[in-house]
C-alpha positions in Angstrom: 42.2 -10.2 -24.8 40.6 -11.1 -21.4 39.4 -15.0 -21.9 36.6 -15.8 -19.6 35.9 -19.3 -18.4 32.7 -21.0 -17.2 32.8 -21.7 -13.4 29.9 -24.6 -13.5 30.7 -24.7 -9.6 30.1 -21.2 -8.8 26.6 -20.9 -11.1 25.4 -23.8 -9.1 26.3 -22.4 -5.6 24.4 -19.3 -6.9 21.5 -20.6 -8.1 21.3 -22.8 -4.2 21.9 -19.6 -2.4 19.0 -17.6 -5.0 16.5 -20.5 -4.2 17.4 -20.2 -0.5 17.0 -16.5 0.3 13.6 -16.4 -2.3 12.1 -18.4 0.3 13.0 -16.4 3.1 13.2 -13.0 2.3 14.2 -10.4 4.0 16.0 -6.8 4.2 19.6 -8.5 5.8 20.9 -11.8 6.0 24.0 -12.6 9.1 26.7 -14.4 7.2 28.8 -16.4 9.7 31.9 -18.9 8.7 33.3 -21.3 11.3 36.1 -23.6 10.9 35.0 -26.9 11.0 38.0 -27.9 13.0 39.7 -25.1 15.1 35.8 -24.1 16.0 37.0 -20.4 15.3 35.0 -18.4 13.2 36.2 -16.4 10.5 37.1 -12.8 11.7 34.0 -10.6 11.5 30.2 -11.1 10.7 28.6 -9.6 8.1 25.4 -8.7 7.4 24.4 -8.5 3.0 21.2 -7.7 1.6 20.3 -10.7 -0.9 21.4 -8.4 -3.8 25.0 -8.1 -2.3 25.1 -12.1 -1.3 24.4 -12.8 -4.9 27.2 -10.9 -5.9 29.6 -13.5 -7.7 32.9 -11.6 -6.1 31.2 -12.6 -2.8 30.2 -16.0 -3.4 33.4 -16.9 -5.1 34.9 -15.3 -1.7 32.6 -17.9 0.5 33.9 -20.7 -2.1 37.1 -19.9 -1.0 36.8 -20.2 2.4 34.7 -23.0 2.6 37.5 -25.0 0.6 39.6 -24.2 3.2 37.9 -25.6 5.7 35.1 -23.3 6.7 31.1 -24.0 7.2 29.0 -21.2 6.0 26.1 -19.8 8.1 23.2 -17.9 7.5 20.0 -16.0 9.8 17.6 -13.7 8.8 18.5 -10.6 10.7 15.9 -8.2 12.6 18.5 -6.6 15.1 17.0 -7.9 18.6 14.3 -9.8 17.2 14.0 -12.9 15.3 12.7 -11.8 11.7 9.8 -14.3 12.2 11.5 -17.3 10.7 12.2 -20.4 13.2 14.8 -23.1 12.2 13.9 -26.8 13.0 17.0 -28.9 13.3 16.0 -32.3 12.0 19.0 -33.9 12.3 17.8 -37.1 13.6 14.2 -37.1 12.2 12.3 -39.3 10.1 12.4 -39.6 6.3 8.5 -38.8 6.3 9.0 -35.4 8.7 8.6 -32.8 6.1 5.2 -34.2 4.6 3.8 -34.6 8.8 5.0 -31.2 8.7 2.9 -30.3 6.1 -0.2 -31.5 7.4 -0.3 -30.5 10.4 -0.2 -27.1 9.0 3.6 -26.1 9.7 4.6 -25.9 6.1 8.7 -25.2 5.8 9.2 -22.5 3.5 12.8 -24.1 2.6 14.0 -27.6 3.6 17.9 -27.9 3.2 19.6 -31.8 3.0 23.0 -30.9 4.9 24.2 -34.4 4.8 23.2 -37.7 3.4 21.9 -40.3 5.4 23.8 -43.6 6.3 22.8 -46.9 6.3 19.9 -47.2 8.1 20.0 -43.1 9.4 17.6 -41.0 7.1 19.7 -37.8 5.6 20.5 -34.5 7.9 17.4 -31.6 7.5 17.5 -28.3 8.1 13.9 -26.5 7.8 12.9 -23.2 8.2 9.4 -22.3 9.2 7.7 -18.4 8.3 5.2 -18.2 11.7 5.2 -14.2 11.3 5.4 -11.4 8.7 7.2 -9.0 11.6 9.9 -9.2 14.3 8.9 -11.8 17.0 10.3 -11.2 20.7 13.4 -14.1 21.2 11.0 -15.8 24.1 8.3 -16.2 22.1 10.6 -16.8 19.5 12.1 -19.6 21.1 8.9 -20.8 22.6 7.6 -22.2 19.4 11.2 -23.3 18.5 11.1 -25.5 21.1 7.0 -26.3 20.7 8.5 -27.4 16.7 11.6 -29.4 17.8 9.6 -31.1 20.4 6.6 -31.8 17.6 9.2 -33.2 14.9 11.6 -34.9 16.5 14.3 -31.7 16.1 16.9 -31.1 17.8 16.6 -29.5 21.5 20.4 -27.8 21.4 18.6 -25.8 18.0 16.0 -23.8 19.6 17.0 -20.3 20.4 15.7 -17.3 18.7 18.6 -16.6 17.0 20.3 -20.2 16.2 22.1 -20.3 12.3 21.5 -22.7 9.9 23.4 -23.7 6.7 23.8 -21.5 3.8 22.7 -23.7 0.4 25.4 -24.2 -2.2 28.1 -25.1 -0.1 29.6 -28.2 1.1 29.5 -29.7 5.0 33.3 -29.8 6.1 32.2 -31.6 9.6 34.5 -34.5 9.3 31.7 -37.1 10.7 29.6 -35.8 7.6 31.6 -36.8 5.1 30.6 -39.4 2.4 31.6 -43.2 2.2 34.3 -41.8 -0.4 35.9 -39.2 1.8 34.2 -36.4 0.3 32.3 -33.4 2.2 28.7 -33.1 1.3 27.2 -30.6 -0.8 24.0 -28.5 1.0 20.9 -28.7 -0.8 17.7 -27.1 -1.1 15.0 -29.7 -1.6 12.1 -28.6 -0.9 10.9 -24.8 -0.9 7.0 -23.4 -0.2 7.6 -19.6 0.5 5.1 -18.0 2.9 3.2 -18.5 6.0 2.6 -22.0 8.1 -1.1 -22.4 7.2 -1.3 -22.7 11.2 1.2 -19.9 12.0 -1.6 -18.4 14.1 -2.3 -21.1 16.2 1.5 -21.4 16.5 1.5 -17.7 18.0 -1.4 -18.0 20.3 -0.2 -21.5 21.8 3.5 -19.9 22.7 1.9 -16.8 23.6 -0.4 -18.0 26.1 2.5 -20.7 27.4 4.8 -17.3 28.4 1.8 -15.9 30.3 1.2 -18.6 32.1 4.6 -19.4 33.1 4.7 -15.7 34.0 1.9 -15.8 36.9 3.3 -15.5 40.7 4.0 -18.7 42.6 3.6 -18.1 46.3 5.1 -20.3 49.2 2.5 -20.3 51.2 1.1 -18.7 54.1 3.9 -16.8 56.5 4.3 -18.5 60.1 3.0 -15.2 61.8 -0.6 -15.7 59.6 -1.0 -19.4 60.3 -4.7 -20.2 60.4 -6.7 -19.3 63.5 -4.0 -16.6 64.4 -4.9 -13.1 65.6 -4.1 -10.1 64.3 -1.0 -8.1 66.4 -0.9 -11.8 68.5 2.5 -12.9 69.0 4.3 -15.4 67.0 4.3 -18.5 68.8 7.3 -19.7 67.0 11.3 -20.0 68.5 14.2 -18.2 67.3 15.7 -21.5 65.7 12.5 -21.6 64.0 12.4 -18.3 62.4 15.9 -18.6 60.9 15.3 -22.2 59.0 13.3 -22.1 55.9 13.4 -19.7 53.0 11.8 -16.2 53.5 8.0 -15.7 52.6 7.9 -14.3 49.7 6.0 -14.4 46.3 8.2 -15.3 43.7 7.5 -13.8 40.1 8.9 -16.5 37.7 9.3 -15.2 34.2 11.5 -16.6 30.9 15.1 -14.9 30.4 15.9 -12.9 27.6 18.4 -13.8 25.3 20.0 -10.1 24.6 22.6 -9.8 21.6 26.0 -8.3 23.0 25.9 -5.8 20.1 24.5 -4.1 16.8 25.2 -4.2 13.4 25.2 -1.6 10.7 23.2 -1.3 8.1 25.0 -1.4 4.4 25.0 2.0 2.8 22.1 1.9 -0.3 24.0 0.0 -3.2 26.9 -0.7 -1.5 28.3 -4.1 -1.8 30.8 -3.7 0.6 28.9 -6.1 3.4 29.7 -4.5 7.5 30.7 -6.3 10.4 27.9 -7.6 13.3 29.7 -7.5 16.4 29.4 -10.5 18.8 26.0 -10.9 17.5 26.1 -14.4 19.7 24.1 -16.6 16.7 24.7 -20.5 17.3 25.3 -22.8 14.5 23.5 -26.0 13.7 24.8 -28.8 12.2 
């Protein structure tokens, strides 16, 4: 007779990630481990739908490698797009952050604790902020990632379109993390308001109108054969040493770069728990 035992451990991991992914769903979720000391990530990324990351064969899988060493990862997916959630990397915020946050109309739909604070230090944040119900473009994107960090005191380094950001339920293995008694911190959920930022609009239109305007042409200036009070079909009073110094006249078109993922992922096969590999989807961990 098969005896089964309680695993207290894995029912709390499950019940972190659960709160986590309630508050921002979506169809797929990129699961990414990284050694915390080699920097080499686990072979493979896979993508789950909540149901299959709430299986207990995979989180007991994840439990395993995070014993040994690994920090787990998570992004909503959305292919080339960010699925409209921005991470804020509050790593070196103040205590009061989330409830400034809050009133200013950027409410975090979950706020993770991926470290105690020390001494004087408040602890490590993570939040996540719902601006959009569809795919955002990674500039604009990473426009209002960097309008947040800038706002809250987040991290700079954290702003692309497509950064990670901890996976509740698990423990911190970064060795400067750990505890006073040696131990590796558990990630927490500690806060959770699923939905859109009250001002998620504003948040749009402000990024939006930022990426136009830093798209408009910037000219040089006049060219040295249309200097004021010139002629038309006059010759250019200029010297050969003259017309080979300087840069050309041009108009120059300046306009963000595109982050572009270096390759797809498939989508799981309808009730399938076996979770596929996201090739070099080029995702960036936080702290």
């Amino acid at each position: 007779m098969e005896v089964r035992v309680f695993d207290l451990g894995l029912m709390l991991t499950a019940q972190a990630i659960r709160s986590q992914l309630a508050a921002i769903p979506n169809e797929l979720y990129l699961i990414r481990l990284i050694h915390s000391l080699t920097k080499r990530p686990f072979p493979g990324e896979r993508l789950w739908t909540a149901d299959q990351l709430m299986n207990l064969a995979t989180i007991r899988f994840l439990r395993a490698r995070n014993r040994e060493g690994c920090d787990i990862y998570v992004h909503p997916y959305a292919q080339d797009h960010n699925a409209g959630y921005i991470l804020v990397d509050l790593d070196h915020a103040q205590s009061t952050v989330v409830a400034a946050m809050c009133a200013h109309g950027h409410e975090p739909c979950v706020v993770l604790q991926t470290s105690p604070g020390h001494g004087t230090c408040p602890p490590h944040l993570q939040a996540w902020v719902q601006v959009s119900s569809t795919p955002l473009p990674p500039d604009l994107a990473t426009a209002i990632g960097k309008h947040l960090a800038l706002t809250y005191g987040g991290d700079r380094a954290s702003i692309d379109w497509r950064h990670l950001g901890r996976l509740a339920g698990f423990t911190n293995q970064k060795p400067q993390r750990r505890t006073g008694d040696g131990y590796a911190p558990w990630v927490k959920v500690v806060y959770t308001h699923p939905g859109l930022a009250r001002h998620a609009s504003e948040l749009l239109q402000s990024a939006t109108a930022s990426l136009s305007e830093s798209a408009q042409p910037t000219h040089l200036g006049p060219c040295p054969d249309r200097l004021p009070g010139s002629q038309p079909g006059a010759a250019s009073a200029i010297t050969v040493a003259q017309a080979t110094q300087g840069a050309p006249c041009v108009g120059l078109m300046t306009e963000p770069l595109r982050q572009q993922p270096t390759g797809l992922a498939r989508t799981p096969p309808a009730g399938s728990n076996r979770a596929p590999n996201a090739v070099a989807s080029g995702c960036k961990p936080s702290r």
